[in-house]
N, C-alpha and C positions, 0 to 999 in steps of 0.2 A: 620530611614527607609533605610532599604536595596533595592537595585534594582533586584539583582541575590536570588536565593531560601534562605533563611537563611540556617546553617545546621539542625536545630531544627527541619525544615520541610522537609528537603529532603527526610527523608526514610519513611514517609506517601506519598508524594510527586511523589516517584517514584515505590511505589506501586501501587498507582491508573495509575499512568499513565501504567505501563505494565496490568492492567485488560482493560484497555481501548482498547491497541492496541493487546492487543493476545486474547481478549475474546470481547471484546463490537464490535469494528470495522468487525472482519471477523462475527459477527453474524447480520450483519445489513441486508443485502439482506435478511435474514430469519423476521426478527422484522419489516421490513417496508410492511410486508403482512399481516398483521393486525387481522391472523384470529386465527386459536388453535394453532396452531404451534408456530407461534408468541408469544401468550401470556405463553406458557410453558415453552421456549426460556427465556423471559425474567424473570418468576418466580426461570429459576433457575439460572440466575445471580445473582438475589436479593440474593437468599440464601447462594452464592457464594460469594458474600459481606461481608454476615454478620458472614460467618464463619469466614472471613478473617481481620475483623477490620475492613472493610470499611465502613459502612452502616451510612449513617446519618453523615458523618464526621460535617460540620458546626451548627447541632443542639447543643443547647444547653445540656450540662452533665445532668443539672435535668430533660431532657425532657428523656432522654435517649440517646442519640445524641452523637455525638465524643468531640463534646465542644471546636471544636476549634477556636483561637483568629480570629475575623472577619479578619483581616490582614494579617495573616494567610493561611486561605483560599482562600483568592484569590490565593494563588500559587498553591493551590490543585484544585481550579474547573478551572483553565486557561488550567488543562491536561483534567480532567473530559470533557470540553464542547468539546472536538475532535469531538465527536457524537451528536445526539438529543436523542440517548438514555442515555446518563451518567446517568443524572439527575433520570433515571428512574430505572437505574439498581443499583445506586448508595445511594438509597434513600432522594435523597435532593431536585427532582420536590416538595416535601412541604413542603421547606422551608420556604418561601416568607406565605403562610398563618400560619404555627405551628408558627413564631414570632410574630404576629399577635393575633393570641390567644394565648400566652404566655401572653400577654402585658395585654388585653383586656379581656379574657374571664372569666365567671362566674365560679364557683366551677365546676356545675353541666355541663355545657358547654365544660370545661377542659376534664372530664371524658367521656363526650360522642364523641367528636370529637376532641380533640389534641390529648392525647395519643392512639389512635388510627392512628393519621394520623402522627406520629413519626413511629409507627411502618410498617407503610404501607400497612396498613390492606383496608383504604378508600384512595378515593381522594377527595382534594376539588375545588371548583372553585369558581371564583371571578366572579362576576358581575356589572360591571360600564358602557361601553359601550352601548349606544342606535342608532338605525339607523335613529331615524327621525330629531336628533338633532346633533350640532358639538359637541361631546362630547372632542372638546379644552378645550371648555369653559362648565365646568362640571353642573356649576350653571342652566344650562338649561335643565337637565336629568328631565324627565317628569313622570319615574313609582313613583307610591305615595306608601305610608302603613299608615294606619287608625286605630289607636286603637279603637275594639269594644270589649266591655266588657274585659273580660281578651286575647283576641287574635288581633292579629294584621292581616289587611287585604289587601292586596297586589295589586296593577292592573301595569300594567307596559307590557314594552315591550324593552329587551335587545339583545342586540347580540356579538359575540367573548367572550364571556364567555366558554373561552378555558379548556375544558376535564368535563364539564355539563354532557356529554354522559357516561359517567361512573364514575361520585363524585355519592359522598352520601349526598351531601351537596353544595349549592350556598352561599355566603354570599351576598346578595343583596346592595347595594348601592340604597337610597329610599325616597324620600320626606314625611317627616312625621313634619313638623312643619310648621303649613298655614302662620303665620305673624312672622317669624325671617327672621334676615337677611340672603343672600342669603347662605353663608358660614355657619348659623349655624341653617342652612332650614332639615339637612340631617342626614339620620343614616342608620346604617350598623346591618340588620337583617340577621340572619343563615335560610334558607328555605330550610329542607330537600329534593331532587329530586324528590322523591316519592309524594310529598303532592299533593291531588287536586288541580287542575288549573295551574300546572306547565307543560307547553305544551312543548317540544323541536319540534320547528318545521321545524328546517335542522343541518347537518354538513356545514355551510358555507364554501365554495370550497376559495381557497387562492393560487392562483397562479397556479393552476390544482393540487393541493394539498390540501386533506380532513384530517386535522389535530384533527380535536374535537375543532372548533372554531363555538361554537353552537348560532344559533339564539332561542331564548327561547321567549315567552309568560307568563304574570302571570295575570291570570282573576280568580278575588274574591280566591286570594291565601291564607290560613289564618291558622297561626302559633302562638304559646302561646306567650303571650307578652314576657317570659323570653326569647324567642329567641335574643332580642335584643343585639348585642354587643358592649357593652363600653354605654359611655351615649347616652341620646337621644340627636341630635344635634350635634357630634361630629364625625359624617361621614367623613366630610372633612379631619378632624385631622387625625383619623383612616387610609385613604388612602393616605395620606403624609406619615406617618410611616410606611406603607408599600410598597409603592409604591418606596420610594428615596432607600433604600437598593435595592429594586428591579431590578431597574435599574442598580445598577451595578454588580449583579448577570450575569444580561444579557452581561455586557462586559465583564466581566469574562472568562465569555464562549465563545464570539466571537474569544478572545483571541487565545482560545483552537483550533475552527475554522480556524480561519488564520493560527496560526500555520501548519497544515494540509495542509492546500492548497497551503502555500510557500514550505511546504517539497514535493507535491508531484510537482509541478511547477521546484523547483531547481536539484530534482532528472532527471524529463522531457527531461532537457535542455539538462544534461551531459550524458543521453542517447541516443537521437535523432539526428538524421543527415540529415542533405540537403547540396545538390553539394559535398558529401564525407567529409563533417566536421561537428563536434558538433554546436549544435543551440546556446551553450555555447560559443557557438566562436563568436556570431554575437552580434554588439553593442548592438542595438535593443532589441535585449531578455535581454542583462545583463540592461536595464535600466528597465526592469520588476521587475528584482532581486532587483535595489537602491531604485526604488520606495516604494514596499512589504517592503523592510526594515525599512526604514523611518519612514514610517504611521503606523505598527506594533509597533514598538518601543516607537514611541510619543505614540497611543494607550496604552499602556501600562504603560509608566510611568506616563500617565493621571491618569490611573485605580488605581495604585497603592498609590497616591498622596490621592484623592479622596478617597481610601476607610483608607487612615492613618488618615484623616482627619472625619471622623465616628468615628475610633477607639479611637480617642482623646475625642469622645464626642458632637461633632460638627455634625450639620445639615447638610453640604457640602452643599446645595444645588446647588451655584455656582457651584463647583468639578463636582456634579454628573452631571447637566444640560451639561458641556462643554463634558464630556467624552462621553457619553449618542452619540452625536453629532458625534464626534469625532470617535468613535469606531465602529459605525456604517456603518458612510461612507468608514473608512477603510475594512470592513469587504469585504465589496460591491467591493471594490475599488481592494482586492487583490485577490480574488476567481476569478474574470471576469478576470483579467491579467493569472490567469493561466488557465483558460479556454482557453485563446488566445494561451497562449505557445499548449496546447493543439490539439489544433484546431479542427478537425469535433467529436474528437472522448469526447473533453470535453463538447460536446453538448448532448451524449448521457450517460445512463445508466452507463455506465459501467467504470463510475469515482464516487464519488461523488460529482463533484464539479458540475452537472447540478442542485441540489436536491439543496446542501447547497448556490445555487447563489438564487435558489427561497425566501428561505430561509431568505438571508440577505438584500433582498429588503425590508424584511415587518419590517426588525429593525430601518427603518428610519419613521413608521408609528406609531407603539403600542409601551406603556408605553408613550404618546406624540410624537408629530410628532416634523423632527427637526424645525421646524419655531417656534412654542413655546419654546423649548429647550434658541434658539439663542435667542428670544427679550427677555424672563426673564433673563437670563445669561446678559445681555447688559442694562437691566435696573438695576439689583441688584448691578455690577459695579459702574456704574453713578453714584446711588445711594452713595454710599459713598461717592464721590467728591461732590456731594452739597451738603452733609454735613459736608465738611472741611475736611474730610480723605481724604483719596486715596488707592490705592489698591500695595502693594508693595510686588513681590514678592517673593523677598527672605526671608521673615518674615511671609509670608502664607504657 
């Protein structure tokens, strides 16, 4: 494992990142207005992608995808996540479900919604989150589905089932087995957006930001049984495999983030002046600079560890738990230092580092908050010492 870009990857590598910062970045202030402009804006990135090689890089070749090594890619989406748009302009916001249904879905399922949603024609969205229970502890999710006759029927009540307002598709997370155990209580149904009884009944607001983090409703929702995906019972399973890549998609991109915010922070410094000297000059800011470095860094060779450790075949879960943790709080940790170097003016619009600090609060919340993260990470350790191992790690 390498630390620095391989050469292999570099001129994918540094093609994406020049569409990021000569085309994604200056078109943000247009995309973050959400309306026709926006969406034109962004169709003709996509297309601009895909004339250019970029489109889909980490899909798999058979999907259509770039096919690149999971390993790999982390060196291409740590440029990609610079924006919230990458993902969208870059076509890999559906990633995290096309693997998903690679793995899981039916013939007819494949047809109807992955190769569509490789090419970005749809979107989908996930549904696990419920507001009346701690969805920590998942075992508690309370919407059911009922097989009647050949259709499955739905009741339930989710929410943060992020981009609802515009999929073509929910994959629901769903209690459908009255007497198994709690872990194999669960399965994972496709419910088209369109079907009756599929209510959307807000954009939940997150930080004074309306992202498409939808509260949904499902009263008497009812979809052909073959909507199920993977076995019945195997919800849990289903959301572990998609879920622990997931996660480190998201430090990936943090990556990308920090990045950004340390360059416009160290730029800051060596332009700005008080009492007739650089801000550069003063202790104080340079230990802004040691700190961003540091937690970047560690970040990073977390991410990179963790996902070599996938690519070998490995669960990571440990890996992905600690970084998950790790990468988060750094993100938190170096945006706000350079909003300080900043000072009134990184408070407002016309950085983005007030947008991306909102932003990296909610990564210490969803995909698991860190308090679960840290006691699983800290039991799974243990765990091997009473059983006579121990955890050594220059042989991890």
């Amino acid at each position: 494992m390498t630390f620095a870009v391989p050469d292999s990857v570099r001129p994918i590598r540094d093609a994406v990142h020049a569409f990021m910062t000569e085309r994604v970045e200056p078109a943000e202030a247009v995309l973050h207005g959400n309306g026709a402009e926006a969406a034109a804006t962004l169709r003709e990135l996509q297309e601009q992608a895909r004339k250019e090689g970029l489109w889909a890089l980490g899909h798999p070749a058979e999907l259509g995808g770039g096919g690149l090594p999971f390993l790999d890619y982390v060196y291409v989406n740590e440029v990609q996540g610079r924006s919230d748009f990458g993902q969208l302009a870059l076509g890999t916001f559906t990633l995290q479900d096309s693997l998903m249904l690679h793995e899981y879905a039916s013939d007819e399922q494949r047809g109807r919604f992955l190769t569509p949603l490789v090419r970005g024609e749809i979107w989908p969205s996930f549904a696990m989150t419920e507001p009346d229970v701690s969805s920590s502890d998942p075992t508690q999710l309370r919407t059911s589905a009922v097989l009647d006759g050949g259709e499955w029927v739905i009741n339930g009540h989710k929410w943060f089932t992020t981009g609802a307002d515009r999929a073509a598709y929910t994959t629901v997370m769903c209690r459908t087995e009255s007497d198994a155990p709690p872990h194999l209580a669960f399965s994972m149904i496709l419910v088209p957006t369109g079907t009756p009884g599929y209510t959307i009944v807000r954009d939940t607001p997150v930080l004074g930001i309306d992202g498409g983090h939808c509260e949904v409703r499902y009263e008497d929702v009812r979809v052909p049984a073959s909507n199920l995906l993977g076995p019945r019972g195997q919800g849990f399973v289903i959301a572990q495999r998609r879920l622990g890549p997931g996660r480190i998609f998201h430090c990936m991109r943090w990556l990308g983030q920090a990045q950004r915010a340390f360059d416009l922070m160290c730029r800051r410094l060596n332009e700005r002046s008080v009492s007739g000297r650089p801000l550069a000059d003063k202790q104080l800011m340079r230990r802004h600079v040691f700190d961003s470095y540091t937690e970047i860094q560690s970040a990073r060779l977390l991410t990179l560890n963790a996902a070599h450790a996938i690519d070998r075949g490995g669960q990571a879960r440990v890996e992905i738990g600690a970084v998950k943790v790790v990468a988060a709080r750094m993100l938190h940790n170096v945006i706000d230092r350079a909003i300080q170097v900043y000072g009134a003016a990184g408070l407002t619009a016309d950085t983005p580092l007030e947008r991306m600090y909102r932003h990296a609060r909610a990564g210490r919340v969803y995909d698991g908050p860190d308090e679960v993260h840290i006691d699983s990470v800290g039991r799974r350790i243990l765990g091997e010492y009473a059983t006579g191992g121990n955890w050594e790690f220059g042989l991890r």
